[in-house]
C-alpha positions, 0 to 999 in steps of 0.5 A: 708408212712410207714416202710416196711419189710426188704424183700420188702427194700431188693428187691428195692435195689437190683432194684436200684443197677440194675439199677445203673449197666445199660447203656441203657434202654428200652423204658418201663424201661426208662419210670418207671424209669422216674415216680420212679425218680418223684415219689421218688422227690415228696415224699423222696428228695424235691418236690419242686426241680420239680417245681423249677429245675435247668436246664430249658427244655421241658422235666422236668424229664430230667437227666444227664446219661451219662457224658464225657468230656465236654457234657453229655447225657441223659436218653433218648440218647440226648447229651448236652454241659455242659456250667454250670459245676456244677457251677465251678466243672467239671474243669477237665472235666466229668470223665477224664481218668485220675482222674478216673483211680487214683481213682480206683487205690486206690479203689482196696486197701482201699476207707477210712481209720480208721482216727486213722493211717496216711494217706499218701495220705493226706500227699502227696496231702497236700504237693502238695497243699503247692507248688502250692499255692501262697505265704508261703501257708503250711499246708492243713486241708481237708473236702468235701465241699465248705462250711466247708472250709470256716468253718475251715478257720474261725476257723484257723483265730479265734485260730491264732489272738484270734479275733471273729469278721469277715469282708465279702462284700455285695453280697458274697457267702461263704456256707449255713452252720451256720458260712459261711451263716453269712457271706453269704450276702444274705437274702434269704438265711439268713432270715429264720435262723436269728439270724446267728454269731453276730460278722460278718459285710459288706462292698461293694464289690470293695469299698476299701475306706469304707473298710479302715473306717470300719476297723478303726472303728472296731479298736477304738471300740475294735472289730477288725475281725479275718479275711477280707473272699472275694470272688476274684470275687463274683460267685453266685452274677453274676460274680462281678469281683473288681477293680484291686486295690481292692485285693491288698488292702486288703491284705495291710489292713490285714498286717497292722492291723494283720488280716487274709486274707481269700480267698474263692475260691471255684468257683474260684480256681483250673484255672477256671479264667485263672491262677491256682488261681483267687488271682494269677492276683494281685500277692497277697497271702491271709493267708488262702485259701479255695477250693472246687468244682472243687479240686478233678477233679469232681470224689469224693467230696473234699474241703481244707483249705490251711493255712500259719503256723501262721493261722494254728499253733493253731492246733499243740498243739491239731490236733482234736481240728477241725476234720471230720471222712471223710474229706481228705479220701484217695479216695478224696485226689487221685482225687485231686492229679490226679485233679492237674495233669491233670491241670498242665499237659493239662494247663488247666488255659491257655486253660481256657483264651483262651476259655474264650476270644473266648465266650467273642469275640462271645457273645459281637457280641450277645450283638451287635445282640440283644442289648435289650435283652443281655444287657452286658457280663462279665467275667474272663476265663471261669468264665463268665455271660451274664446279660439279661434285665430282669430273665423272659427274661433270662429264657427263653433264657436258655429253648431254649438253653436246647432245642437244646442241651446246658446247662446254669442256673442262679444265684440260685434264678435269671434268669437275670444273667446267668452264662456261666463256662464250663469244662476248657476242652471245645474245640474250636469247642463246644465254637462256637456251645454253641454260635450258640446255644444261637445266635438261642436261643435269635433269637427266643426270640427275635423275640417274645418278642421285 
């Protein structure tokens, strides 16, 4: 399309900007913004994000606008609950007050730092994060996604055993970067960037008996893993929650061998399933724990890598061995310290069991209502899925919902499991119009397709 004269980019920023700045819209500004916003998709971000987009709905330029609490609302003045959360995001809720104010606070002294002087915020945070966690968890190495944590507790497992070998499960999700998508086991993501690490292996998730074989076979042969990395209960995959004995048993395999234990609960943390986190209903401390997502109250992007002093301590000796200019920045980490706050102080993880049960009490009475079309629910806190007979099905259940004000969305690439996770905000009363909304949305399919 071509380079254009520093004027002309002058002048579209200054649009932009603008624009950004605007709260409302007429209806012909709102109707050049709707064709600049497709046009700018189809020729500078993915075109294909038009023709595969997340949220199903009639209108398919439809865009969040203005967001509170748990609902948002669009270009066009239309509210919605936001059942989807940014998959395990907006725990705290879209902009609480709070949060919002902590960050502007430190906006008004210093949005990032040199990365040479010490940055208390990171200190306080980190502190913070040692007392929360579960276990003998002590020190934090931060970064602003999910998948570099994982990233980084890979690479605190391999300095801390020596090892280079990892054990992840059938159907995990850890990240897309090189070292998380190896042990992401999936082939839709993974085929096309084959060969990945060489040293990663599978087992089935929530079988502990092959586990144990696998990891004496790994011993005899020399190859045993730096790391066991789970998911506490698998997200992407559809909300695949392990027998009870399963995560207490891989903290027993990895005390015995000598074994990192990396937990990724960067969907699953920060009180999503009910408690502060998912590891915390087997009392069991993993060596390694990664966060993500919802850590920094849904305002700047943030992600940790929380470490027992064994994991971490090959980093004492050279503290940039792994590094990252912007990760833990002094905007990010005030989000997560006001993230903690507000879910220590509004006990959110309780508020979390409670809205959970009440969407699992009304979608079983779905289950009831339209059995050959949900088939089953499951789910742990407000970490839940309804599981359709099949994704066409699934789809449009979720077109309908949008319809009428409610946002679901699917496993990424699949429509039969959809996944329900909220802001652990959700009052009662938006629990119960989410369900009338999917009780109208299922009649109508329903009625057509059955």
């Amino acid at each position: 399309m071509g380079r254009k004269s520093f004027d002309e980019v002058l002048k579209y920023t200054e649009y932009a900007m603008k624009t950004i700045g605007q709260k409302t819209m007429t209806d012909d500004e709102m109707n050049k913004f709707i064709a600049e916003a497709e046009f700018n998709y189809q020729n500078h971000v993915n075109p294909g994000f038009l023709e595969y987009r997340k949220a199903a709905g009639g209108d398919q330029m439809a865009m969040e606008w203005i967001c509170e609490g748990d609902t948002f609302t669009d270009l066009h003045g239309k509210q919605y609950i936001d059942c989807l959360g940014g998959f395990g995001t907006f725990n705290c809720g879209h902009r609480h007050p709070k949060i919002v104010q902590n960050v502007k606070n430190q906006l008004d002294k210093q949005p990032l730092a040199s990365a040479e002087l010490i940055e208390a915020n990171r200190g306080l945070l980190a502190r913070i994060l040692a007392d929360v966690t579960p276990g003998d968890l002590q020190y934090t190495f931060f970064t602003s996604s999910g998948t570099e944590s994982v990233e980084c507790g890979l690479k605190m497992a391999a300095l801390s055993t020596g090892r280079h070998y990892f054990v992840a499960f059938k159907a995990d999700f850890h990240g897309k970067t090189h070292g998380s998508l190896s042990l992401t086991a999936k082939a839709d993501y993974r085929g096309p960037f084959l060969p990945l690490l060489q040293g990663a292996r599978f087992a089935p998730f929530g079988d502990l008996d092959y586990l144990k074989k696998l990891i004496e076979i790994q011993e005899y042969i020399g190859e045993l893993p730096a790391a066991i990395v789970f998911e506490p209960i698998q997200g992407e995959a559809g909300v695949n929650i392990p027998p009870d004995d399963f995560i207490p048993g891989i903290r027993k395999i990895c005390d015995d061998y000598g074994i990192m234990m990396i937990a990724d609960e960067v969907q699953t943390g920060m009180g999503r399933t009910g408690k502060m986190f998912a590891v915390d209903h087997y009392d069991v401390a993993p060596d390694i724990l990664c966060l993500g997502k919802a850590i920094s109250g849904s305002v700047v992007p943030l992600s940790a890598t929380v470490c027992t002093e064994k994991a971490f301590s090959g980093m004492f000796e050279n503290p940039l061995l792994h590094s990252t200019t912007t990760g833990g920045n002094p905007l990010a980490t005030s989000a997560g310290i006001g993230c903690i706050n507000v879910l220590l102080s509004e006990n959110l993880p309780d508020n979390a069991a409670k809205r959970g049960a009440q969407f699992m009490a009304g979608l079983e009475k779905l289950h009831q209502k339209y059995p050959k079309l949900l088939v089953t629910s499951r789910g742990r806190g407000l970490m839940i899925a309804m599981e359709f007979c099949d994704g066409d099905k699934g789809y449009e259940v979720v077109y309908e919902a949008f319809n009428r004000g409610l946002l679901l969305s699917g496993s990424l690439i699949n429509a039969k499991t959809i996944r329900i996770e909220p802001p652990l905000t959700i009052s009662e009363a938006n629990v119960d119009k989410a369900l009338n909304i999917l009780d109208e949305s299922m009649d109508v399919v329903y009625k057509r397709d059955f």
